[in-house]
Z-matrix of the N, CA and C atoms (Angstrom, degrees):
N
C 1 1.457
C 2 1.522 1 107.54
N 3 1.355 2 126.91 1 164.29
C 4 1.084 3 137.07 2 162.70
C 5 1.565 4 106.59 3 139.87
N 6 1.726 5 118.06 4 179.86
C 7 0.847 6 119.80 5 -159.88
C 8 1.495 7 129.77 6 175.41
N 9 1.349 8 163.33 7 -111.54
C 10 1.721 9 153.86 8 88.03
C 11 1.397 10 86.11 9 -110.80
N 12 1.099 11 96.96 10 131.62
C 13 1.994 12 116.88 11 144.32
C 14 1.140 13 109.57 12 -104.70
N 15 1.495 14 115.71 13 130.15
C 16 1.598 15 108.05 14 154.66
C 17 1.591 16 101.19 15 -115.51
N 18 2.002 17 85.69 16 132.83
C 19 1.510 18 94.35 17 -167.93
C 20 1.512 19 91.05 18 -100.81
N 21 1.641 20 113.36 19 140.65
C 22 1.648 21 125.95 20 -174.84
C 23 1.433 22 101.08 21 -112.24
N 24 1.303 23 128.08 22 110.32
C 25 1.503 24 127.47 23 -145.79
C 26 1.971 25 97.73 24 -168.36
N 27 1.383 26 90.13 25 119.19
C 28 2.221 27 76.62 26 -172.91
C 29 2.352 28 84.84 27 -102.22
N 30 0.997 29 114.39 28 11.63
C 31 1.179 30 121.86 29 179.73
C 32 1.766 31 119.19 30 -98.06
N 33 1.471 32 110.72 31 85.24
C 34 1.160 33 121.82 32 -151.51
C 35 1.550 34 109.28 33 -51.94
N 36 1.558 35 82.86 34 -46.10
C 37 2.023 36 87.85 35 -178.82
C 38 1.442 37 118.79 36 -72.47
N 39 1.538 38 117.56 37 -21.23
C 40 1.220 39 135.79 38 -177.63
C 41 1.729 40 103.50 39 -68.63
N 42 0.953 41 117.01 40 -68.88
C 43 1.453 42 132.83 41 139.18
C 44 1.444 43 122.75 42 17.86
N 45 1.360 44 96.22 43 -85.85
C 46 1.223 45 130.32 44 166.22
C 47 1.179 46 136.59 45 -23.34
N 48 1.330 47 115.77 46 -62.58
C 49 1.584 48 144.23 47 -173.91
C 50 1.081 49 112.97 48 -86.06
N 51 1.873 50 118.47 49 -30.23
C 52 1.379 51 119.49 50 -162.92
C 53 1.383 52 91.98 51 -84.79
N 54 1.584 53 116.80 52 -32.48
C 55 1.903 54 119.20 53 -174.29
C 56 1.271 55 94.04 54 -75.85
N 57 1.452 56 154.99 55 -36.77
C 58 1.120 57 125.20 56 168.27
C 59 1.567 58 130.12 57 -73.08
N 60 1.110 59 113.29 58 -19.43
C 61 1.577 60 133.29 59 173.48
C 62 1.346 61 107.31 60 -51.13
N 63 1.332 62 101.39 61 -55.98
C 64 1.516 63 110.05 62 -172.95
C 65 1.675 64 113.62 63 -78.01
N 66 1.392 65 91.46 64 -37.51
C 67 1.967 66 88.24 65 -173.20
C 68 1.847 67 100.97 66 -76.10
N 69 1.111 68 106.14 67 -7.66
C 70 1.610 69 104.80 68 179.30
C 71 1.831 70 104.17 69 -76.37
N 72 1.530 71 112.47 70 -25.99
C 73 1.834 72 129.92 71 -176.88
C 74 1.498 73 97.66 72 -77.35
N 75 1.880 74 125.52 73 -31.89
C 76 1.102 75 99.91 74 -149.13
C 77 0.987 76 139.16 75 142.41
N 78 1.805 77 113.74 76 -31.67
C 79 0.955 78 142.18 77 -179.94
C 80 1.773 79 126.71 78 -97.44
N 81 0.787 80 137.18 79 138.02
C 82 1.523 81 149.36 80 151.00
C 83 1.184 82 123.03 81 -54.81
N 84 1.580 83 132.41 82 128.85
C 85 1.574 84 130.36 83 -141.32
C 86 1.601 85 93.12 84 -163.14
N 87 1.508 86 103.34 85 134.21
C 88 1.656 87 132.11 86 168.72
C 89 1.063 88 110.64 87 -127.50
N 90 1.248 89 107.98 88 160.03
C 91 2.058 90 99.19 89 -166.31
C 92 1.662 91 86.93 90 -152.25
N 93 1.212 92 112.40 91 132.27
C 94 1.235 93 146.11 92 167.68
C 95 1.283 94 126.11 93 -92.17
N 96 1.466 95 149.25 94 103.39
C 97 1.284 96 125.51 95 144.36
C 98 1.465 97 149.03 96 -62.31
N 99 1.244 98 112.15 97 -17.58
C 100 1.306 99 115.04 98 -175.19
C 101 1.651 100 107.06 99 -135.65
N 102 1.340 101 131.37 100 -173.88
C 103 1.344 102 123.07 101 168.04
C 104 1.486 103 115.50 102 -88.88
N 105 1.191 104 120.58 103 -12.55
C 106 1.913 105 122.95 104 175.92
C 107 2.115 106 91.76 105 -71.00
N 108 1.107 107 118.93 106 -70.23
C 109 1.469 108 119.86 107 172.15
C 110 2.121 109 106.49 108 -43.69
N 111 1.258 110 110.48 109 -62.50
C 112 1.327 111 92.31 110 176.67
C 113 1.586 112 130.53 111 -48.39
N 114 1.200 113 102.93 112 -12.17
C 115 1.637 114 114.51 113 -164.20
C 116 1.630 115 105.87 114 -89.26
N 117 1.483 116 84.13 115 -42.97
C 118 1.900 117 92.59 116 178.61
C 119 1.451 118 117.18 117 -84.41
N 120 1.107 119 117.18 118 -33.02
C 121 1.881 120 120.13 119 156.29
C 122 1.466 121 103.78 120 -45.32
N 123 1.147 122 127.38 121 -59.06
C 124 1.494 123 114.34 122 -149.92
C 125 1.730 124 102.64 123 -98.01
N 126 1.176 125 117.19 124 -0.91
C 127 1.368 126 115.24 125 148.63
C 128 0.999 127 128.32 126 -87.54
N 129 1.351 128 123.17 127 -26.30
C 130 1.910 129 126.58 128 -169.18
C 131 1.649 130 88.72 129 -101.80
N 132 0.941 131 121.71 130 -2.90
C 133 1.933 132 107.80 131 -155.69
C 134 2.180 133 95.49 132 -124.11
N 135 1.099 134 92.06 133 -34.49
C 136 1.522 135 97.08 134 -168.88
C 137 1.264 136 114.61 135 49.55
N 138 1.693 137 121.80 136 82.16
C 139 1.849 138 109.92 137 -159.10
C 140 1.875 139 86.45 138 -106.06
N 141 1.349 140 106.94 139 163.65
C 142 1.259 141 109.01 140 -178.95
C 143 1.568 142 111.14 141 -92.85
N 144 0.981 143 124.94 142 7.14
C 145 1.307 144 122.83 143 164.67
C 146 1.704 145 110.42 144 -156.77
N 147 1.457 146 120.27 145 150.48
C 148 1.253 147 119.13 146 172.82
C 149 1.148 148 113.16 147 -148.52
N 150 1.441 149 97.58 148 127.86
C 151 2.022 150 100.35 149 -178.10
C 152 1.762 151 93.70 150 -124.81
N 153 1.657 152 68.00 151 127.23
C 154 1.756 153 124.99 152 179.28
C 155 1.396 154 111.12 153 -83.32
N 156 1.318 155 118.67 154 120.27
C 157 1.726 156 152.13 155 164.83
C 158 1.668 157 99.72 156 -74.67
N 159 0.774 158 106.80 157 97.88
C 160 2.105 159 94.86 158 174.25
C 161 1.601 160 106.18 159 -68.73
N 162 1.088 161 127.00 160 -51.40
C 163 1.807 162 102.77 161 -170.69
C 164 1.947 163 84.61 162 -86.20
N 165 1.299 164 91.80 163 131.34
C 166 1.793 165 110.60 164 165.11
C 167 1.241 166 112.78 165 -155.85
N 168 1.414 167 106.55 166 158.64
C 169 1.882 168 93.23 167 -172.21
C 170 1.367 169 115.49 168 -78.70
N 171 1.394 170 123.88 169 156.77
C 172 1.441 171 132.28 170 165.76
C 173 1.630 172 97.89 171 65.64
N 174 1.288 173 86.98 172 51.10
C 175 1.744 174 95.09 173 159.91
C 176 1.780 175 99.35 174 145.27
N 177 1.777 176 86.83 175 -158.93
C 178 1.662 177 85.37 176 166.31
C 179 1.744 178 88.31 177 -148.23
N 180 1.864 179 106.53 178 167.18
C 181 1.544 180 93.92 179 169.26
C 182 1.265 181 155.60 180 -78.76
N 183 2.002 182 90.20 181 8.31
C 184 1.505 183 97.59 182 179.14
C 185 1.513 184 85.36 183 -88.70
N 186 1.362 185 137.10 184 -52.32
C 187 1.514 186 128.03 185 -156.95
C 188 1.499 187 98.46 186 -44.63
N 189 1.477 188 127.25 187 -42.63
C 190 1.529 189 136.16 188 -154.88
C 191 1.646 190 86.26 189 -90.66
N 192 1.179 191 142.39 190 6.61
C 193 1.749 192 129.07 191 167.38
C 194 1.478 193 81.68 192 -113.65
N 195 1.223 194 153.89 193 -45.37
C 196 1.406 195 143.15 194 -162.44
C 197 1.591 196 97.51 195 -64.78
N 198 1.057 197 118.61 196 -39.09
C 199 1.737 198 122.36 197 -167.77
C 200 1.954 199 98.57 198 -74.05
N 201 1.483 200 107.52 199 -53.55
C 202 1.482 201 102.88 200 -142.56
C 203 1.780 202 83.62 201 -90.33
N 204 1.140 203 128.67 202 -1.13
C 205 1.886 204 127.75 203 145.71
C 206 1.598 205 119.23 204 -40.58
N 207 1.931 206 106.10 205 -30.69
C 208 1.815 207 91.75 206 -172.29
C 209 1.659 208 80.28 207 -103.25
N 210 1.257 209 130.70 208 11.13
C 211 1.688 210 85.21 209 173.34
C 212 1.656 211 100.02 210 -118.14
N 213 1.386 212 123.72 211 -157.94
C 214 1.084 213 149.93 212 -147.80
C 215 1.692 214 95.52 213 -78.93
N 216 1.131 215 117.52 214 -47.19
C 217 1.611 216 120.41 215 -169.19
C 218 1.841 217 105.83 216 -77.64
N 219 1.366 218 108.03 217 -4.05
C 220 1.869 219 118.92 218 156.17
C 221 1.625 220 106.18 219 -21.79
N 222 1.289 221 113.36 220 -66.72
C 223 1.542 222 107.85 221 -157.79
C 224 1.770 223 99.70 222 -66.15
N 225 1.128 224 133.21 223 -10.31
C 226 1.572 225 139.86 224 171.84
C 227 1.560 226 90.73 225 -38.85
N 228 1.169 227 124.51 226 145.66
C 229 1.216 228 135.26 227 175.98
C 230 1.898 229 92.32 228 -111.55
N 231 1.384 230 105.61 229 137.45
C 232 1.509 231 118.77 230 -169.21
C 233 1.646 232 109.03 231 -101.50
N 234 0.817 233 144.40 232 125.00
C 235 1.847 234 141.59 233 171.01
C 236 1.613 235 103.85 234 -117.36
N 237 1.403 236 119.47 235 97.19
C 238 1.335 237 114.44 236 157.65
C 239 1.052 238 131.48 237 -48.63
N 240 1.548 239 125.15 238 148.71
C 241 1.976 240 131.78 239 171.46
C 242 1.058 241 60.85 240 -147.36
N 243 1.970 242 92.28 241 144.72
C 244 1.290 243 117.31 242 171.37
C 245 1.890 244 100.48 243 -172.86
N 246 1.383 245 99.65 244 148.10
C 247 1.628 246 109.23 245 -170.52
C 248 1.777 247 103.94 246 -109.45
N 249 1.209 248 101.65 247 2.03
C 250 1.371 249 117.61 248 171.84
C 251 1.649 250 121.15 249 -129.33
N 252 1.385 251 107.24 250 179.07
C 253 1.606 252 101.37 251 171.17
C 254 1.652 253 104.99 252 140.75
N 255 0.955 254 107.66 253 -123.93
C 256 1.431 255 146.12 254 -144.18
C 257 1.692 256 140.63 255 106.80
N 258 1.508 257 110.56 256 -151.13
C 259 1.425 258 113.98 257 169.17
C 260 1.900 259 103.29 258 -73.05
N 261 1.334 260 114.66 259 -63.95
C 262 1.079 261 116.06 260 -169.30
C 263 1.811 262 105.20 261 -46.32
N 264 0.724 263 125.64 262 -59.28
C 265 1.909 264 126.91 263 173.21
C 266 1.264 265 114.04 264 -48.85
N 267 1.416 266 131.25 265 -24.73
C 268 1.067 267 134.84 266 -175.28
C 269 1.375 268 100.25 267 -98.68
N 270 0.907 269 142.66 268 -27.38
C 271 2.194 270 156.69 269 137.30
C 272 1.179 271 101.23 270 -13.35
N 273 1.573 272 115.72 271 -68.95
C 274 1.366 273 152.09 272 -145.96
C 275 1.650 274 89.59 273 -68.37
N 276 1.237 275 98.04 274 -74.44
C 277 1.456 276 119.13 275 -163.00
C 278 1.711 277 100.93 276 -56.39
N 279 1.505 278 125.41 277 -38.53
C 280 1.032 279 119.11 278 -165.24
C 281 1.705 280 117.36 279 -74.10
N 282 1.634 281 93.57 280 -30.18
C 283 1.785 282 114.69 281 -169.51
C 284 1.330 283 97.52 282 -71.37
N 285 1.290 284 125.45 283 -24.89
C 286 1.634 285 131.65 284 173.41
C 287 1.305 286 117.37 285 -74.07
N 288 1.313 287 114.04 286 -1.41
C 289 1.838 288 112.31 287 -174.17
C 290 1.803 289 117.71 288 97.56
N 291 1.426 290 105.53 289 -6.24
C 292 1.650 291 101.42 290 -176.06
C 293 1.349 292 109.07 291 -48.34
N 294 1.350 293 110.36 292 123.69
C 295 1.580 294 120.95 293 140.56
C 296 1.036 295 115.39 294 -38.81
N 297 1.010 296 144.87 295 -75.98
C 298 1.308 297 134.86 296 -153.43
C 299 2.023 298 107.24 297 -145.67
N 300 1.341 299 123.80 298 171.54
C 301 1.351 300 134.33 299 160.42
C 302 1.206 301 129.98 300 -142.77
N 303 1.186 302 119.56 301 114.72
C 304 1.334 303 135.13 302 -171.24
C 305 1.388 304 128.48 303 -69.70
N 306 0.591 305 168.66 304 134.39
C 307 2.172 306 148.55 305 121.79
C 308 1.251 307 120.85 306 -60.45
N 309 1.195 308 143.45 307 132.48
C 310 1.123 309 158.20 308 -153.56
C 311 1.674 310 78.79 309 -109.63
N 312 1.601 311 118.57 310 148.70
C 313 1.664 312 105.47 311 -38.81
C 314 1.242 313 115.16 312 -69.50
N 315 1.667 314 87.50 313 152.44
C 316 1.793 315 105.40 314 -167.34
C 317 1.449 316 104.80 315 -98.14
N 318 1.338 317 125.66 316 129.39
C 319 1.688 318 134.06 317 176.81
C 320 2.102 319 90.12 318 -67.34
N 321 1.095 320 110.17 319 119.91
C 322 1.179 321 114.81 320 -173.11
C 323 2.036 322 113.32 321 -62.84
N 324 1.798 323 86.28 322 -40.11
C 325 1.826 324 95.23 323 -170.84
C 326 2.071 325 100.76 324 -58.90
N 327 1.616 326 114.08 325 -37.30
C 328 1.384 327 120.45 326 166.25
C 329 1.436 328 114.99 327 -36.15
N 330 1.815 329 107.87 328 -52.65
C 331 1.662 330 117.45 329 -159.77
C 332 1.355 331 79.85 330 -78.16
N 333 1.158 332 140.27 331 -83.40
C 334 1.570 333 149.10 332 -169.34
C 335 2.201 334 100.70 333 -30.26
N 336 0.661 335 130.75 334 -45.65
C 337 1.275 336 134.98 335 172.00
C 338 1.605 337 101.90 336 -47.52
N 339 1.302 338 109.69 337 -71.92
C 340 1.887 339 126.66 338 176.23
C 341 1.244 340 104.81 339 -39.63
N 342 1.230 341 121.23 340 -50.83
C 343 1.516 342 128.20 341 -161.76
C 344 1.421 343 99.14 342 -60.99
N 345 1.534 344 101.55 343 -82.57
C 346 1.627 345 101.21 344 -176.39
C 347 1.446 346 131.12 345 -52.06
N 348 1.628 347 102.28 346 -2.94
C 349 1.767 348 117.14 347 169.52
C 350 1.411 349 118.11 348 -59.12
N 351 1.814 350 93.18 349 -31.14
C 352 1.632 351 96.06 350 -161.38
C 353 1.538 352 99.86 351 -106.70
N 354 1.516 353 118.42 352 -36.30
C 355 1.790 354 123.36 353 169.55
C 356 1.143 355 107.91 354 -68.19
N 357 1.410 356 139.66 355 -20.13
C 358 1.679 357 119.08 356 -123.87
C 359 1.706 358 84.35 357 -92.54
N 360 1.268 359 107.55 358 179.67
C 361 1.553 360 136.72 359 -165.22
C 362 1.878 361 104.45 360 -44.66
């Protein structure tokens, strides 16, 4: 197993736990606060998966999956967490290619299930 995630998260502690969660599975982890930092991670870093926070500053995370679609880090498979939303965001998010969509709070063994859906063997 393993992989880069870049986790897009303006929730430091939120953040936090999920990059150790995951690097404890296996995985490799970048953490973003805002969408200007998410934009430049997933161009300079090329991670194979990135889970998206929808409210983040200086943007939102569908605008930051609509953007990082024309460049090179596209084939990244995207998994939303989000403490907001609805149906319509989850539309949004889906017509963009999301793997998966979350609700905050997220049962982690669920997110960990998604993850290895899109890395696994």
């Amino acid at each position: 197993m393993g992989g880069r995630i870049l986790i897009v998260e303006d929730d430091r502690d939120c953040a936090r736990v999920m990059a150790q969660r995951l690097r404890a599975e296996g995985y490799e982890t970048l953490l973003a606060q805002d969408a200007y930092q998410a934009t430049r991670l997933a161009r300079h870093d090329h991670p194979n998966l990135i889970i998206m926070d929808i409210g983040i500053p200086a943007g939102d995370g569908v605008q930051v999956h609509a953007r990082l679609n024309d460049m090179p880090c596209a084939a990244a498979p995207v998994i939303y967490v989000s403490g907001r939303g609805g149906d319509e965001l989850e539309q949004r998010a889906r017509e963009l290619g999301a793997a998966a969509v979350f609700r905050k709070p997220v049962d982690f063994n669920e997110l960990l299930r998604a993850v290895n859906g899109c890395l696994g063997p």
